[in-house]
N, CA, C and O atoms as a DFTB+ gen file, in Angstrom:
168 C
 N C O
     1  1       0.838      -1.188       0.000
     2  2       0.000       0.000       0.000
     3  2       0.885       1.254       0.000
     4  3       1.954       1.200       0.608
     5  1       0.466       2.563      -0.738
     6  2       0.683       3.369      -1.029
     7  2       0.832       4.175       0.089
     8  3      -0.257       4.245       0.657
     9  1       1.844       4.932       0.768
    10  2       1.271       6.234       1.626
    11  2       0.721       7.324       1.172
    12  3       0.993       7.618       0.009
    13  1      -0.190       8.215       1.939
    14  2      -0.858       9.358       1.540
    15  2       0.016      10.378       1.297
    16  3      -0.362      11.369       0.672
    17  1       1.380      10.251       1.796
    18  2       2.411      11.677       1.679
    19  2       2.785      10.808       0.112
    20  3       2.651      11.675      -0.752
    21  1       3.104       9.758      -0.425
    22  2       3.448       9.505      -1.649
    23  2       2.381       9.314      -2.936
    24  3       2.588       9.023      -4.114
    25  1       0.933       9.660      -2.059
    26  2      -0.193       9.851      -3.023
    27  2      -0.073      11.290      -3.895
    28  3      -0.166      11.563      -5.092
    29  1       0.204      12.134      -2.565
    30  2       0.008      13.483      -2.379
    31  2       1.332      13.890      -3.937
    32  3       1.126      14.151      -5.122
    33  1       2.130      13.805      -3.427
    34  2       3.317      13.688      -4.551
    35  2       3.153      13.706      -5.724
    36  3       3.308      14.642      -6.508
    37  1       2.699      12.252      -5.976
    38  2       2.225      12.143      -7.141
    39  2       1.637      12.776      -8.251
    40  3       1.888      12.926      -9.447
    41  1       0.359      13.244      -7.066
    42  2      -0.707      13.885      -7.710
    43  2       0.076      15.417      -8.313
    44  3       0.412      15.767      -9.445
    45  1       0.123      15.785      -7.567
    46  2       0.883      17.059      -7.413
    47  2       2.242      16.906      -8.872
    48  3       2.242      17.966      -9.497
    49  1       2.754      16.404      -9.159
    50  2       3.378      16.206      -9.943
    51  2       2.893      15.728     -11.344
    52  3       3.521      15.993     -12.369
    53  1       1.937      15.130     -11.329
    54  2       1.192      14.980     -12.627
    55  2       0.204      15.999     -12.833
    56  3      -0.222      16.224     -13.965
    57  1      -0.246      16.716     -11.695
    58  2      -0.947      18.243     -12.316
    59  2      -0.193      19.156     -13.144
    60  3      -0.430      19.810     -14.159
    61  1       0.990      18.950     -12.220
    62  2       2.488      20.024     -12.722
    63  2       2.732      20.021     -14.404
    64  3       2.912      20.948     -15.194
    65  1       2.661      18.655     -14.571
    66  2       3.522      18.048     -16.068
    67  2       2.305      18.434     -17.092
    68  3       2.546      18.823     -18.235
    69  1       0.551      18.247     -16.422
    70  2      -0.383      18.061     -17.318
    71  2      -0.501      20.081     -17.265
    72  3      -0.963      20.604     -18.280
    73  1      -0.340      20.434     -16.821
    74  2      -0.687      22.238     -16.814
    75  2      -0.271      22.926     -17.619
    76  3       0.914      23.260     -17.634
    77  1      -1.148      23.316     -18.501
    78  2       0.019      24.390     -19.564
    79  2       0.594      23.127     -20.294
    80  3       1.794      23.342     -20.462
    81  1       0.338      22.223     -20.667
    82  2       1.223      21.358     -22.092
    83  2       1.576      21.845     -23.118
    84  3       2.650      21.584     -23.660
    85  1       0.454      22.881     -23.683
    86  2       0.280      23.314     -24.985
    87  2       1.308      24.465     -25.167
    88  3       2.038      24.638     -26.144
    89  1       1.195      25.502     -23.617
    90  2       2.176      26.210     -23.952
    91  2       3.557      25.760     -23.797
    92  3       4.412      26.198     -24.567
    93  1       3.910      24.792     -22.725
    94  2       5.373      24.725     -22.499
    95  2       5.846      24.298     -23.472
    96  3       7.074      24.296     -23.378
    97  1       5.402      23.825     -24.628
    98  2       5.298      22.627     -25.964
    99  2       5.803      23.884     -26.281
   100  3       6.920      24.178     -25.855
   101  1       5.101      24.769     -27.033
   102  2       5.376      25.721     -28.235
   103  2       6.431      26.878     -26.978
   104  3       6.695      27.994     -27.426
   105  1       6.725      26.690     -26.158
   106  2       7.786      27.562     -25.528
   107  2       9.058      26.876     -25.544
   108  3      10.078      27.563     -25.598
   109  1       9.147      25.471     -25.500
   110  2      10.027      24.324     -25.753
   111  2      10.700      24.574     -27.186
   112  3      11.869      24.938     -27.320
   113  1       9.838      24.339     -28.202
   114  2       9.844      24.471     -29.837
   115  2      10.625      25.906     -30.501
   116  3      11.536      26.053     -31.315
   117  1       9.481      27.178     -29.443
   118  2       9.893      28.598     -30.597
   119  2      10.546      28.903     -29.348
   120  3      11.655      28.980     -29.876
   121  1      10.866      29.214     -27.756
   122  2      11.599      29.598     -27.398
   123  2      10.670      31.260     -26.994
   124  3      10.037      32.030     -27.716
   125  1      10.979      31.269     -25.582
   126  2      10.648      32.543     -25.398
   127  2      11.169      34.165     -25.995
   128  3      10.370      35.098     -26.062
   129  1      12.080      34.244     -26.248
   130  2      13.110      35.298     -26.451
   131  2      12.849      35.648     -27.843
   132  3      12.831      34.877     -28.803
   133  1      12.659      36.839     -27.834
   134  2      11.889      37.559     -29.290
   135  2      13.415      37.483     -29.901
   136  3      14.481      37.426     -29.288
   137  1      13.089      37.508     -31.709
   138  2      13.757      37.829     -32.534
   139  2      14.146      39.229     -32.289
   140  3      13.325      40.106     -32.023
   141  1      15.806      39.478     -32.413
   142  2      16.519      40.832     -32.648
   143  2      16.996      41.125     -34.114
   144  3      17.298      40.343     -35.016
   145  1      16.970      42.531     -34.069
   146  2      17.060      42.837     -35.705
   147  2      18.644      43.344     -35.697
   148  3      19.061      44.446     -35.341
   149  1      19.462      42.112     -36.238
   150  2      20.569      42.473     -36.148
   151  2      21.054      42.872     -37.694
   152  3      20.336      42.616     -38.661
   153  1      22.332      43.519     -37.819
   154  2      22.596      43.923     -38.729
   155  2      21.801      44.465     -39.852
   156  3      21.812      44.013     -40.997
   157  1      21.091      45.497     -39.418
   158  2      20.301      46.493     -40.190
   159  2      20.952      47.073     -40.956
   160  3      20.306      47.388     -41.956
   161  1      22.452      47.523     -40.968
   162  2      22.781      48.369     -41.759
   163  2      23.499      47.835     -43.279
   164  3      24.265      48.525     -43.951
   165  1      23.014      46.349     -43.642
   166  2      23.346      45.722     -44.761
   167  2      22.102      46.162     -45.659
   168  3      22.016      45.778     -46.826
């Protein structure tokens, strides 16, 4: 049998992973940090 402090855990950790998928996905992929406009003067 399971303890309730290693239920608790669990749970808590699979809310974590399931929250926001969609964004951490496309923050994973494109990356937070905006495009800089470098070398403008070409």
């Amino acid at each position: 049998m399971v303890s309730n402090t290693r239920v608790t855990k669990n749970r808590r950790a699979r809310k974590k992973s399931n929250a926001g998928k969609k964004r951490k996905a496309a923050n994973n992929n494109k990356g937070t940090t905006p495009k800089f406009a470098i070398h403008q003067d070409k």
